[in-house]
LOBALUM-370085 format. One record per atom (N, C-alpha, C, CB): x, y, z. Coordinates in steps of 0.1 Angstrom, whole numbers, padded with zeros to 4 digits, always signed. Glycine has a CB too. Layout:
BEGIN
XYZ ...
END
This chain:
BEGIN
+0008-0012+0000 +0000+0000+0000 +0009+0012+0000 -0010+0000+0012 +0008+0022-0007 +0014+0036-0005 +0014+0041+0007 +0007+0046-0012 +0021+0047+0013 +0021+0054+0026 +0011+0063+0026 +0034+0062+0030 +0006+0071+0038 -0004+0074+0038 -0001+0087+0034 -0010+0070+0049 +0011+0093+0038 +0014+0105+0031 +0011+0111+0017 +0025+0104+0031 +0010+0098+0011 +0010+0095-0005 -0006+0102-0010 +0012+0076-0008 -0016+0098+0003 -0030+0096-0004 -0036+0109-0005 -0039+0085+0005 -0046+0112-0013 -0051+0125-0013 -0060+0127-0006 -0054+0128-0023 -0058+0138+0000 -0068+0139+0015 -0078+0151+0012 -0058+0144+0030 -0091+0144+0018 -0108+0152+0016 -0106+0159+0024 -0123+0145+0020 -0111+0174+0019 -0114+0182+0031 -0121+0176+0046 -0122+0192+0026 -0128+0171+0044 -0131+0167+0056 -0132+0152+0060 -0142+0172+0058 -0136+0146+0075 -0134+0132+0074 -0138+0123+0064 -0138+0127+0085 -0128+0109+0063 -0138+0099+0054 -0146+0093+0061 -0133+0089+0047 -0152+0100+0076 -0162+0094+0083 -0179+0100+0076 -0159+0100+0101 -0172+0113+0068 -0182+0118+0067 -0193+0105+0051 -0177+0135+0064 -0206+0107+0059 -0212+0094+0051 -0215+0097+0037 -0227+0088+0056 -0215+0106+0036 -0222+0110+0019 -0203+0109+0013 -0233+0134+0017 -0195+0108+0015 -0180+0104+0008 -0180+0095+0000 -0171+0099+0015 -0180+0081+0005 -0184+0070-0003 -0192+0072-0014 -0191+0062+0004 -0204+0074-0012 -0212+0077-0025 -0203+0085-0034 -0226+0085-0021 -0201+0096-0029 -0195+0104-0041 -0183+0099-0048 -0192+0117-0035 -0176+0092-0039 -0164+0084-0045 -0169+0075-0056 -0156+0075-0034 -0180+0062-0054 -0186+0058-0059 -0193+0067-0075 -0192+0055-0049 -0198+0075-0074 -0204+0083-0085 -0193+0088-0092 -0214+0095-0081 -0181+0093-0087 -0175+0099-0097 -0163+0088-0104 -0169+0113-0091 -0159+0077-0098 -0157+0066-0101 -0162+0060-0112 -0159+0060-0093 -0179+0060-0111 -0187+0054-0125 -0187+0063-0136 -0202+0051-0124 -0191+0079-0130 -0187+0088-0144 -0176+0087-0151 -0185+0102-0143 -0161+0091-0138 -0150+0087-0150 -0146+0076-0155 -0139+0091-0148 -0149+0063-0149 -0149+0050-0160 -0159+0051-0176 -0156+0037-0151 -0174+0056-0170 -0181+0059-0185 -0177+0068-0191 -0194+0062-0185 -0176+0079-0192 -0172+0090-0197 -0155+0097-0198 -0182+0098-0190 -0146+0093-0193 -0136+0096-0189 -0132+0111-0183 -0130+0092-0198 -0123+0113-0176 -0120+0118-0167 -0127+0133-0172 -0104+0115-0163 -0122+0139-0184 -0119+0151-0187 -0134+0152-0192 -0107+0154-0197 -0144+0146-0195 -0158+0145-0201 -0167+0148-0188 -0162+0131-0208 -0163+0138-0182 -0174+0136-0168 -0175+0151-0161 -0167+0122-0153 -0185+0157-0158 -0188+0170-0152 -0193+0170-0137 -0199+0176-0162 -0184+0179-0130 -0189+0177-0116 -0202+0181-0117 -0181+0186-0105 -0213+0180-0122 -0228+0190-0121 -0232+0172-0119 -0237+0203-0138 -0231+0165-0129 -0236+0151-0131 -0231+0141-0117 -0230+0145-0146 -0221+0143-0114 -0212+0135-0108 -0220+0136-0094 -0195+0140-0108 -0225+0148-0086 -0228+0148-0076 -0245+0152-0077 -0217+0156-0069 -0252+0149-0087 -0268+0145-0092 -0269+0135-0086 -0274+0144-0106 -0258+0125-0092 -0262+0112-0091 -0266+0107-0074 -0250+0103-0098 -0257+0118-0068 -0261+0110-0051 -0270+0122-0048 -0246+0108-0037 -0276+0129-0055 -0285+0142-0049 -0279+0152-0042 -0295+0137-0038 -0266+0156-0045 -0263+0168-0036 -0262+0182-0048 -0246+0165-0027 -0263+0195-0043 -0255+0200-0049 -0239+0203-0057 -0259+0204-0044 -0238+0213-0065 -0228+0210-0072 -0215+0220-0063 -0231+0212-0090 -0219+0226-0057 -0209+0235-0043 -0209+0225-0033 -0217+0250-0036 -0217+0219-0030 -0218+0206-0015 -0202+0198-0019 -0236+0190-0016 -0198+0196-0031 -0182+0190-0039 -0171+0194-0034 -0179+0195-0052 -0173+0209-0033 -0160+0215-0025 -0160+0218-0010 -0156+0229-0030 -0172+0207-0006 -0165+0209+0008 -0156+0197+0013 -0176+0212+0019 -0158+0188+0004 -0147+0173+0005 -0135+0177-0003 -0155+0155-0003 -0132+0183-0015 -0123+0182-0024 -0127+0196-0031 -0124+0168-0033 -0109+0199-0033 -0111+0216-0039 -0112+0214-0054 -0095+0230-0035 -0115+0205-0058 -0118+0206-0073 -0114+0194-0083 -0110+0219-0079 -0118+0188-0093 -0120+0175-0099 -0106+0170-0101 -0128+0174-0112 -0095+0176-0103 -0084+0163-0102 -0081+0164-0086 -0067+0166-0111 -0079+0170-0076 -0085+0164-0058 -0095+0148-0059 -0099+0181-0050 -0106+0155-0067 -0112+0141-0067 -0109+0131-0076 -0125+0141-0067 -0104+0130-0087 -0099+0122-0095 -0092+0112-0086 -0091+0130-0105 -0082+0124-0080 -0071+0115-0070 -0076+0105-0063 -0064+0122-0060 -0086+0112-0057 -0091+0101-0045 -0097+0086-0047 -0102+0108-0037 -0103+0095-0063 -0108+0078-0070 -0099+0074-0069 -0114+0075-0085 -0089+0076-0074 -0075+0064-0080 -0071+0061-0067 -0060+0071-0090 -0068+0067-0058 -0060+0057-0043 -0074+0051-0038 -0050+0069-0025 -0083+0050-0040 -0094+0039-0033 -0093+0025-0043 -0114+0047-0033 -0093+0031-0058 -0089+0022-0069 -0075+0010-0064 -0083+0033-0081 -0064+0019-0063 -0051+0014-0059 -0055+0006-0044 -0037+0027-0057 -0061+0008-0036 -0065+0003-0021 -0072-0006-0021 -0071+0011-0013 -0078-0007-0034 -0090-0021-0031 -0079-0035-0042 -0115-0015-0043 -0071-0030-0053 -0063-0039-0054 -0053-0042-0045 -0059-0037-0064 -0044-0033-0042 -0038-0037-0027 -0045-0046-0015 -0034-0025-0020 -0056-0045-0013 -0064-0053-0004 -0065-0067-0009 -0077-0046-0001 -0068-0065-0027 -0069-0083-0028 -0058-0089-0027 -0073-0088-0041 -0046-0078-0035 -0035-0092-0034 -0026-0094-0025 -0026-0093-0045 -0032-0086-0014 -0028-0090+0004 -0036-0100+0009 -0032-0077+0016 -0046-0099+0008 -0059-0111+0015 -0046-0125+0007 -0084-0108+0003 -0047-0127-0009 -0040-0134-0018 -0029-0141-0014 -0038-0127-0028 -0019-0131-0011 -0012-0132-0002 -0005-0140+0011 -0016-0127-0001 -0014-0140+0019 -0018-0140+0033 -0019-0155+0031 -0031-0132+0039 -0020-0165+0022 -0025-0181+0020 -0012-0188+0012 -0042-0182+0010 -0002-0182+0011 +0012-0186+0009 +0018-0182+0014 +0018-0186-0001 +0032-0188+0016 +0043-0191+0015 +0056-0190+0005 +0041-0199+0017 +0058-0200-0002 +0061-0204-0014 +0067-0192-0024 +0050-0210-0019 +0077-0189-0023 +0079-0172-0035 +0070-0176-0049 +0101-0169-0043 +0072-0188-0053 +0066-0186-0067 +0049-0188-0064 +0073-0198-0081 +0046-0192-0052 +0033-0195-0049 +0026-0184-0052 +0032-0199-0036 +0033-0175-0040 +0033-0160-0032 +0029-0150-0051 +0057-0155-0021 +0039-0152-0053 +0037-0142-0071 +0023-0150-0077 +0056-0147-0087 +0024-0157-0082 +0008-0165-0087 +0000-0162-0082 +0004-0179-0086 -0001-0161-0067 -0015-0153-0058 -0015-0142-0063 -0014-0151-0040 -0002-0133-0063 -0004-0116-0064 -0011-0119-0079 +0014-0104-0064 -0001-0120-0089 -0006-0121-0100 -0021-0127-0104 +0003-0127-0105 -0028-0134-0097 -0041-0139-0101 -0050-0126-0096 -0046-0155-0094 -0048-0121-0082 -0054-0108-0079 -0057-0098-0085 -0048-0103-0072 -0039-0099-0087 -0045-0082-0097 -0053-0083-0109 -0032-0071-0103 -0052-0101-0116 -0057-0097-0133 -0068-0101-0125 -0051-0106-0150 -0078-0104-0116 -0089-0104-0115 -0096-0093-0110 -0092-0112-0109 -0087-0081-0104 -0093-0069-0094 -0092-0063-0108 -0083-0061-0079 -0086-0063-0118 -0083-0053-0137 -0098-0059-0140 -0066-0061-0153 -0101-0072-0140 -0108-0073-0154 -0121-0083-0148 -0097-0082-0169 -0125-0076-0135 -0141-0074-0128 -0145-0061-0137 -0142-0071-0107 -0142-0052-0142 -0145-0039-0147 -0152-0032-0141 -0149-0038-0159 -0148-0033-0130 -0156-0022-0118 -0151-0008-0126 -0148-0023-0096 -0161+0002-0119 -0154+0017-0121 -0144+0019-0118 -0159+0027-0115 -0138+0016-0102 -0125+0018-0098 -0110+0010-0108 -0127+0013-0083 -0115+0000-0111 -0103-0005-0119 -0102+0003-0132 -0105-0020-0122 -0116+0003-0136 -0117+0012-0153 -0105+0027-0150 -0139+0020-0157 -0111+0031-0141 -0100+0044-0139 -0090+0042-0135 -0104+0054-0131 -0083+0030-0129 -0070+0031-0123 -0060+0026-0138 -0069+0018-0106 -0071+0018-0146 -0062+0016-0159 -0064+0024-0171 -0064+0003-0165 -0072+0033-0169 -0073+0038-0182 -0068+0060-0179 -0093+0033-0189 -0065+0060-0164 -0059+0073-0164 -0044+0071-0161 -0066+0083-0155 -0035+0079-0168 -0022+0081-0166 -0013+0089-0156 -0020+0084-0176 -0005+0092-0158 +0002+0103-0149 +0001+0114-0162 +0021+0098-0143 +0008+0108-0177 +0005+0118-0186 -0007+0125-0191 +0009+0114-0194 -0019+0120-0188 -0039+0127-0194 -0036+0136-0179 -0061+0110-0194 -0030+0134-0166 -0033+0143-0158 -0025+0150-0154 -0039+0141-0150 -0019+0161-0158 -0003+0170-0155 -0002+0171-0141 -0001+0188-0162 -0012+0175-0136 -0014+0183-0125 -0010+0179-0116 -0025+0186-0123 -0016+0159-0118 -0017+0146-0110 -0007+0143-0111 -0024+0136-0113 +0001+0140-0116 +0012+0135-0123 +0020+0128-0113 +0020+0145-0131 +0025+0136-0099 +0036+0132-0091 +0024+0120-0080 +0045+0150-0082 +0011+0126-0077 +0005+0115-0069 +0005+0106-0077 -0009+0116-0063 -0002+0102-0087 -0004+0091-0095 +0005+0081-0096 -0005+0093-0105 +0020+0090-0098 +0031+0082-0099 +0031+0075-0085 +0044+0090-0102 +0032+0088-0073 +0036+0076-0057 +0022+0071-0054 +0043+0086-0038 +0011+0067-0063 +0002+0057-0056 +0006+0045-0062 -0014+0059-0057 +0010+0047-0077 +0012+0034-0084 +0025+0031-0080 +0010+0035-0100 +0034+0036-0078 +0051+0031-0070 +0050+0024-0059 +0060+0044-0064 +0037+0032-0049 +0035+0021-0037 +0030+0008-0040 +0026+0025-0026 +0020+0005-0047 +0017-0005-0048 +0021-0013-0056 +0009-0004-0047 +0029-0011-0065 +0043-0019-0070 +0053-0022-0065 +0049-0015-0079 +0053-0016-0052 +0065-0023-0041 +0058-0042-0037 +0064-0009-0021 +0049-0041-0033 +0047-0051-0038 +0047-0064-0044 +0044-0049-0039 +0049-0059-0057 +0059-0069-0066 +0070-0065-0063 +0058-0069-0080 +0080-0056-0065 +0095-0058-0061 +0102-0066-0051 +0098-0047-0058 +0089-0063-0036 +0095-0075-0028 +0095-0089-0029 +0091-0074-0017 +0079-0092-0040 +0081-0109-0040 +0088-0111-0053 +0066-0121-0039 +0094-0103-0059 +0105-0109-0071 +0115-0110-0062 +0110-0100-0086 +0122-0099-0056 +0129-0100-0047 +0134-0115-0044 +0123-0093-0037 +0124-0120-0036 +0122-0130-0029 +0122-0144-0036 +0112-0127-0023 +0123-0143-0052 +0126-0155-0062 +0136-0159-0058 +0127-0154-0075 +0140-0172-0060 +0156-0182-0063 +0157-0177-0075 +0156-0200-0063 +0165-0168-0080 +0169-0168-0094 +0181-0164-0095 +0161-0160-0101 +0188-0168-0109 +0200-0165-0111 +0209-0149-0105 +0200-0166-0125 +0219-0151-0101 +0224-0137-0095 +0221-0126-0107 +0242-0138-0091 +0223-0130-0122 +0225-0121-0133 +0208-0117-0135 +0234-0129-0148 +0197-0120-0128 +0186-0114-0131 +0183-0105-0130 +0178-0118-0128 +0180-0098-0143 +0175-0081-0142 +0159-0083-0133 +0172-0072-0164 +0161-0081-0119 +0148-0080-0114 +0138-0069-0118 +0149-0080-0101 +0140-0060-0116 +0136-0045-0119 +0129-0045-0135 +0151-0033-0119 +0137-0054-0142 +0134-0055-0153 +0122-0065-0155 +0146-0057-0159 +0125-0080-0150 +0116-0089-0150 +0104-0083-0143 +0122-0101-0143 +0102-0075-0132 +0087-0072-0123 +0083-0064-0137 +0088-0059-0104 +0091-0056-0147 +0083-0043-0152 +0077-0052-0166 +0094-0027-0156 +0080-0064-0171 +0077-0068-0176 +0063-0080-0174 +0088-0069-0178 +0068-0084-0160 +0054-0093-0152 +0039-0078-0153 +0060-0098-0128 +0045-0069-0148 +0034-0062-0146 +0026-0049-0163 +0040-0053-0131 +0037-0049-0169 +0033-0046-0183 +0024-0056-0188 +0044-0046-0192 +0027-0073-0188 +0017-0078-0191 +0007-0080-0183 +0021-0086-0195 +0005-0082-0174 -0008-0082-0163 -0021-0069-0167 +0001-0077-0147 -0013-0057-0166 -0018-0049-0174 -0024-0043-0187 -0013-0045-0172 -0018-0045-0195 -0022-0052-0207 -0036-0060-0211 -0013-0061-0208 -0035-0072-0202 -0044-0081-0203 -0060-0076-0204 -0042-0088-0191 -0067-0064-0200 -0078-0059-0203 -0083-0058-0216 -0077-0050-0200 -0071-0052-0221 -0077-0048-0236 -0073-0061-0248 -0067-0031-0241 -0072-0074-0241 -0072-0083-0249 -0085-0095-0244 -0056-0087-0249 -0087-0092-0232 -0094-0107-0224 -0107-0110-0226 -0094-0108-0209 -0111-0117-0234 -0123-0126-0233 -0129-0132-0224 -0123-0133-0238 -0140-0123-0221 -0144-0136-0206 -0152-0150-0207 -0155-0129-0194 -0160-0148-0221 -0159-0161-0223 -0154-0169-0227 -0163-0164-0225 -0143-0165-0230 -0127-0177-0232 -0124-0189-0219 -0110-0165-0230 -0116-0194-0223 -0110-0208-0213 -0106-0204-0205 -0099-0218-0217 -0099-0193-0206 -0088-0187-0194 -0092-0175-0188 -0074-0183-0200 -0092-0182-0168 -0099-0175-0166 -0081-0164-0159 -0114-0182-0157 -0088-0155-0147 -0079-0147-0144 -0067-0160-0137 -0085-0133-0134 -0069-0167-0132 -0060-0177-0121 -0053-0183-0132 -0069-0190-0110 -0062-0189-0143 -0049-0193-0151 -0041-0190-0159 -0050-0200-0156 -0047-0176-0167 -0035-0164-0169 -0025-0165-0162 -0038-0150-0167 -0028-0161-0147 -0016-0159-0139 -0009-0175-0136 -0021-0151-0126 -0009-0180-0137 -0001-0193-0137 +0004-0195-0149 -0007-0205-0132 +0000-0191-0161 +0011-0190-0171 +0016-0183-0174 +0011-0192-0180 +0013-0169-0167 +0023-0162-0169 +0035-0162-0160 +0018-0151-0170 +0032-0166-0149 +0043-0173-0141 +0054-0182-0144 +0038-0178-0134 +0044-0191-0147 +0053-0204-0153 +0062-0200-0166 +0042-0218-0157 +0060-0190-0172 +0070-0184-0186 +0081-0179-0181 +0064-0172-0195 +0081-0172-0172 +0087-0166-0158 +0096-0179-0156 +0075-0163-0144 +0093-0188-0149 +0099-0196-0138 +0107-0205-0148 +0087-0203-0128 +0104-0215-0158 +0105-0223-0167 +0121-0221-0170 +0095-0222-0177 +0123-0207-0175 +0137-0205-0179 +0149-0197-0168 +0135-0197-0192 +0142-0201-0159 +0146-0189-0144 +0152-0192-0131 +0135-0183-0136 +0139-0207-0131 +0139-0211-0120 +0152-0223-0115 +0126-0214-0117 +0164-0215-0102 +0175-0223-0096 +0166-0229-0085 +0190-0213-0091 +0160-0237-0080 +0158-0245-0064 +0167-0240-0054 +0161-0263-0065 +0184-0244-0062 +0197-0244-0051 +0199-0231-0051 +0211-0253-0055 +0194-0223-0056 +0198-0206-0058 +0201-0205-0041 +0182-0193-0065 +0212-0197-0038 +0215-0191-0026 +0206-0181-0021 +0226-0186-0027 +0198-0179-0006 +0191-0168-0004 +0196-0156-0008 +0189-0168+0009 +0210-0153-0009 +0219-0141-0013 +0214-0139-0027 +0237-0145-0013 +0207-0145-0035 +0205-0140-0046 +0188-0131-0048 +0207-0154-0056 +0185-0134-0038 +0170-0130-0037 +0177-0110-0035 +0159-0142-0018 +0186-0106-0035 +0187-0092-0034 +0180-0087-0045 +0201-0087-0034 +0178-0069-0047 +0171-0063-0054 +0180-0063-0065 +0167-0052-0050 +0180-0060-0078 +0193-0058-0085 +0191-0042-0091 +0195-0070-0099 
END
């Protein structure tokens, strides 16, 4: 998870109850409509408030953009922690993460629609949060590549950006009524990974970052 430093903060508590909703509503606008279309007038109809009642949580739509995206980043961080939490096993441990996230992407909730389809580049403004929400939660993968038996000469840094290029990816290709569901994506994409990679006798000393 990103530090908390990282996250974009509502004017007022997220105790307050009408939050949610609004997170919710502007979540579904900018998935339907994308970010720069969706209009705060619509966004806060949908839960019945006025369109000034907006700025008293968030001073204006990339504030809230943000907030969509770290609830986005928070609810995939939550799966592939739960995921997680039921291995052991480094290559186990990756297969869990990896089945998580291509299932938390391609449920096509609002929140995922926007965590994949806005950039650091569509939002200038955003640019530096976006980056440290998506950095935190790619720590994540860094520590369980980390944590492979693999050759000392593995570009890790290189191998995670490549695990997670494709993972990502995977939206704009997946059929759901295809054979393959998200679990077994992620076990072949693993096993493509592992097949040409994987030492058993690898020394823990190799599990460093590179």
């Amino acid at each position: 998870m990103p530090p908390p430093s990282a996250l974009p903060r509502a004017r007022q508590s997220r105790a307050d109850s009408r939050l949610p909703q609004l997170l919710d509503a502007a979540a579904a606008q900018f998935a339907a409509k994308g970010y720069q279309a969706a209009s705060i007038r619509d966004i806060v109809q949908s839960v019945g408030m006025l369109p000034g009642s907006l700025y008293c949580h968030f001073a204006n739509k990339d504030e809230l953009l943000a907030a969509v995206y770290a609830e986005g980043v928070r609810r995939i961080s939550a799966a592939v922690g739960r995921a997680l939490s039921r291995h052991t096993d480094p290559w186990d441990r990756l297969e869990a993460a990896c089945a998580a996230h291509l299932e938390a992407l391609l449920d096509r909730s609002a929140y995922a629609l926007v965590v994949t389809s806005v950039t650091p580049d569509s939002v200038p403004a955003l640019a530096a949060t976006l980056v440290s929400l998506r950095d935190g939660y790619e720590a994540l993968f860094v520590d369980l590549i980390a944590d492979l038996p693999l050759p000392a000469r593995t570009a890790r840094r290189t191998l995670r950006l490549l695990l997670l290029g494709a993972l990502n990816w995977t939206p704009n290709w997946y059929r759901p009524d295809g054979r393959r569901t998200p679990r077994r994506l992620a076990r072949e994409f693993v096993q493509l990974l592992k097949a040409p990679l994987y030492q058993p006798s690898a020394h823990a000393s190799s599990s460093a970052h590179s």
